[in-house]
N, C-alpha and C positions, 0 to 999 in steps of 0.2 A: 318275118312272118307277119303277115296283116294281121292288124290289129280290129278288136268285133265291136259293134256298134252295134245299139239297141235304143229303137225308141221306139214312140206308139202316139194315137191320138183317139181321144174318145168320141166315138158316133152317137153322138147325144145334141141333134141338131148339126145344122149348115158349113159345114168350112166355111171360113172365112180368108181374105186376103193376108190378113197376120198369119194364120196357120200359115198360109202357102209362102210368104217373104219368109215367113219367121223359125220353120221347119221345114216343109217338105221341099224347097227350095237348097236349102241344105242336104236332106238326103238328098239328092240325086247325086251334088255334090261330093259327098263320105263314099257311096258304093264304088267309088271309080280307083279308091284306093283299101277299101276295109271289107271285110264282112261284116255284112249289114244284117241286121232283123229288123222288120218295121213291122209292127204288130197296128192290128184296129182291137181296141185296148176296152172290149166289151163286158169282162168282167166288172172292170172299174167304173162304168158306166152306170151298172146298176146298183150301187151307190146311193142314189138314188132313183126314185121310182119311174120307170120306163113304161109308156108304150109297148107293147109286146111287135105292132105293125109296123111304128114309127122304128124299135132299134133294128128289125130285118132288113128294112130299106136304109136308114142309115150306115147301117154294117156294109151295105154293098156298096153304098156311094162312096165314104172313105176309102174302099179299097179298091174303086173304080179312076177314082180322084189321084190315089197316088199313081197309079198307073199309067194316066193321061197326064199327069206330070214331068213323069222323066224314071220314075222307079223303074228298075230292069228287072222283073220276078223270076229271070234265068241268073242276071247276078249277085239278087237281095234273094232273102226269105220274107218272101211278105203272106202274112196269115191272120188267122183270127185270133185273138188269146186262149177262146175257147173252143180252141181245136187243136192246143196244146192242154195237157192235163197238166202235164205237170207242175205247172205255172199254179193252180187251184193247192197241189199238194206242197210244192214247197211252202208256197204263202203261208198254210197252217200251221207249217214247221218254225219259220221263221216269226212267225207270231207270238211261238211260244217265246221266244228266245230278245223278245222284246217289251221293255218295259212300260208301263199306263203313265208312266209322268214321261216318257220319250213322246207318247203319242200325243196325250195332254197338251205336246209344248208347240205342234206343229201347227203354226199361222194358218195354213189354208182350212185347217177342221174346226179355227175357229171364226175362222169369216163363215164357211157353210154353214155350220151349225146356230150360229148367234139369232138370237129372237126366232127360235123356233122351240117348240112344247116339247115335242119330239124327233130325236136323231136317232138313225139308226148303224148298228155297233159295223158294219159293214164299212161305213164313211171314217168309222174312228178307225181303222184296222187296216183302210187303207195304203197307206205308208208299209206297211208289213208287207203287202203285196205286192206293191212295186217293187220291193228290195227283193222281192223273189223273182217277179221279171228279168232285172239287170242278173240277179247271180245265176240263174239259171242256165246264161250262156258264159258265164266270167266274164260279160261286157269289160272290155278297156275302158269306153268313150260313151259317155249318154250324151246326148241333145239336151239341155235343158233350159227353160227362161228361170228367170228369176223367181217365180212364184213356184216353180218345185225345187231349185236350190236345197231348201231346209232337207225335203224328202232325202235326196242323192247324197246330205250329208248322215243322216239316219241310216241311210243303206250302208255307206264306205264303215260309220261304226259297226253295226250286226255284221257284214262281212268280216272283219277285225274280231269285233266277239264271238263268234265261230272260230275261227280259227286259231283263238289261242286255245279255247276248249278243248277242240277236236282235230286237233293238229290245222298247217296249213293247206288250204286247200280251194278258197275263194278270190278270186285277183279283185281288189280292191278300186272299183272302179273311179275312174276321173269324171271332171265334167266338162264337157264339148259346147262352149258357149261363142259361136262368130260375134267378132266384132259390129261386123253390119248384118242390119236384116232380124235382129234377134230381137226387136220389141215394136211393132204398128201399132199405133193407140187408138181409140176409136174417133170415130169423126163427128162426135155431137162433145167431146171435151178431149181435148188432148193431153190430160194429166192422166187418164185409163187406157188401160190396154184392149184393144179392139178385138173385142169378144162374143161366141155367137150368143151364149146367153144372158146378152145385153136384152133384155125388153121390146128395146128402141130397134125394130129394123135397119131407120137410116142410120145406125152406128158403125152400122159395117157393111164391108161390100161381102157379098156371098160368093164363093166360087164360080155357082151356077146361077149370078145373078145375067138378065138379059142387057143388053145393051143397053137398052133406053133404059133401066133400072139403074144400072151404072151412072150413068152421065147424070142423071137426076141427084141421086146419092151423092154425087159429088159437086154438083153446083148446091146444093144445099149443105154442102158440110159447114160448120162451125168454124170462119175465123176471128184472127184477131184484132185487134182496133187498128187504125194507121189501114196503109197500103201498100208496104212495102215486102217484094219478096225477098225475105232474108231468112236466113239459118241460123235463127235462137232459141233453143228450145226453153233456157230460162224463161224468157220475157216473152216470147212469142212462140207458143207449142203448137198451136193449131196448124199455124202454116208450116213450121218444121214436119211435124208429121206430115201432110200434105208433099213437100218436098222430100223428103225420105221415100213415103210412097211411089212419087214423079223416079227420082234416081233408080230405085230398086226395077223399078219396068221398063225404063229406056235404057238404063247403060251411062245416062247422064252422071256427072259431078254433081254434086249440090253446088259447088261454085259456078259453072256453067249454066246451069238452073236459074241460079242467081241474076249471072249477066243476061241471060235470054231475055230475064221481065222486070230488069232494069227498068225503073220509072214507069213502070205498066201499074194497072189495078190489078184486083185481085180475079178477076173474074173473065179475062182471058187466061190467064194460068189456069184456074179451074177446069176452063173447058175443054184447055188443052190436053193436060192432067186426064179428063173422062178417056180423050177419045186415047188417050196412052193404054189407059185399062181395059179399054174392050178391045186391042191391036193386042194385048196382051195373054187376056181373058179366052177371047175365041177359040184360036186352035185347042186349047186344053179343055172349053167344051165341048168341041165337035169330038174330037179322040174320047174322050168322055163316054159318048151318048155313043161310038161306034162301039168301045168296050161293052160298055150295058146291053146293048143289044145284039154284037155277036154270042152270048152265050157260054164263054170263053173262063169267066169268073170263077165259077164254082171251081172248075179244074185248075184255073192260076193258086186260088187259095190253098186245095188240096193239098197239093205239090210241096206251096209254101210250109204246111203246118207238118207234112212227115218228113221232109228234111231239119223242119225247129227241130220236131218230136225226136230224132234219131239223137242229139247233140243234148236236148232238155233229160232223155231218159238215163245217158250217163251222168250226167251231173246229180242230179235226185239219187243214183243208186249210192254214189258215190257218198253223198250228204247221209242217206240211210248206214252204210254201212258203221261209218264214223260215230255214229250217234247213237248203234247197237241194236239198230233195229233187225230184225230176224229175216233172211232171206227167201224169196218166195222163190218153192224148188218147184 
């Protein structure tokens, strides 16, 4: 029996080229063997304060993105989060069922929150709601980097603490971390993870950035002293992530990489590196922009969220039942 997979990405700004190395690269990969849900993870979004125009159009570029990726929405379920409910009602269920020093403890709500007046309880509660995402479907297999880690281990506990309450009844999900492709760093420092809500545009390449915006992005990235193309991320991070980048879109070795610019500077690697990413980039914008404008979307998504909703609403009855909540005749 295939095993289910569940992941999501927030429409809160631009994909980036880490997103795509670093997940949706991946899905394509999982659906060839699993049941997939790839959700555009909108609830979580607004988390913080949104745009009302910017998340519509965000909401559709993400799931226009995975699309012209490689996502199959005849083999994946790809949807909105909120256009599954029940993902809103377990979350509240499972909320209850989790404690303020659990949430207290989770790293990323205190990098968001730090040196700010006010946070609001959404962002703290977070974590509760992801753990309804994954149980929702009994995820086997999440996606995750390193920076939701802590979350997926908060989930596998509440999954656990359910279930010894209320008999068992939640499959305690793992975590789906590839070896490569799982961390791009941004290209103005190589110790960060290349992210769209870096400040700095040139940090990141955008999915739909244009070509001449690429190659510029990238002759201006950040290396490091010397001139030598080599693969160290201790001592020299800048050009490793640059070579990481270069492997993940040609197919190349980083050893091959290597020998290529053997005794070369750094600035024909660069250029070469741009024109890799827009050879790369193209086709997945042009499919892109055919999706966005055949019209096709609305009905991809539909689809996607009453086949979640068919598999979400037995598990929720299920969670109700156990927990004695009163049946709606």
């Amino acid at each position: 029996m295939a095993k289910k997979v569940l992941s999501g990405i927030q429409p809160s700004g631009s994909l980036t080229l880490g997103n795509y190395i670093g997940a949706i690269k991946n899905f394509v990969k999982l659906q060839e063997e699993h049941e997939c849900y790839f959700m555009v993870v909108d609830l979580h979004a607004i988390t913080v304060s949104q745009d009302p125009a910017a998340l519509r159009e965000n909401s559709e570029s993400v799931a226009a993105l995975y699309l012209a990726a490689g996502i199959d929405p005849v083999v994946s379920n790809v949807y909105m989060q909120s256009h599954v409910q029940q993902h809103a009602e377990l979350g509240w269920i499972i909320t209850t069922l989790t404690a303020m020093g659990e949430l207290e403890r989770m790293t990323q709500f205190k990098d968001k929150s730090s040196g700010k007046d006010s946070v609001g309880a959404g962002l703290f509660v977070y974590p509760s709601l992801m753990a309804a995402d994954i149980l929702i479907y009994n995820a086997d297999l999440v996606p995750v980097g390193e920076d939701q880690k802590q979350h997926l281990e908060l989930t596998r506990d509440l999954a656990g603490r359910f279930n010894h309450r209320f008999g068992e009844f939640f499959t305690v999900p793992e975590p789906y971390i590839p070896e490569v492709g799982a961390r791009i760093m941004s290209l103005d420092d190589g110790t960060k993870k290349m992210s769209k809500s870096n400040p700095n545009p040139g940090s990141y390449i955008a999915l739909l950035d244009p070509p001449d915006v690429i190659r510029k992005k990238i002759s201006r990235a950040t290396t490091d002293s010397g001139r030598e193309v080599i693969f160290d991320p201790a001592t020299k991070p800048e050009i490793s992530n640059l070579m990481s980048i270069y492997a993940e879109c040609s197919g190349m070795t980083l050893q091959q990489i290597a020998d290529r610019y053997e005794g070369q500077m750094y600035g024909g690697f660069k250029k070469d590196l741009g024109e890799v990413l827009v050879a790369t980039l193209e086709p997945l914008q042009q499919k892109y922009h055919e999706i966005r404008s055949s019209g096709a979307l609305t009905d991809i998504l539909a689809e996607g969220a009453e086949r979640a909703r068919n598999v979400a609403a037995q598990t929720l009855a299920g969670v109700k039942e156990r927990m004695g909540f009163l049946p709606l005749r």
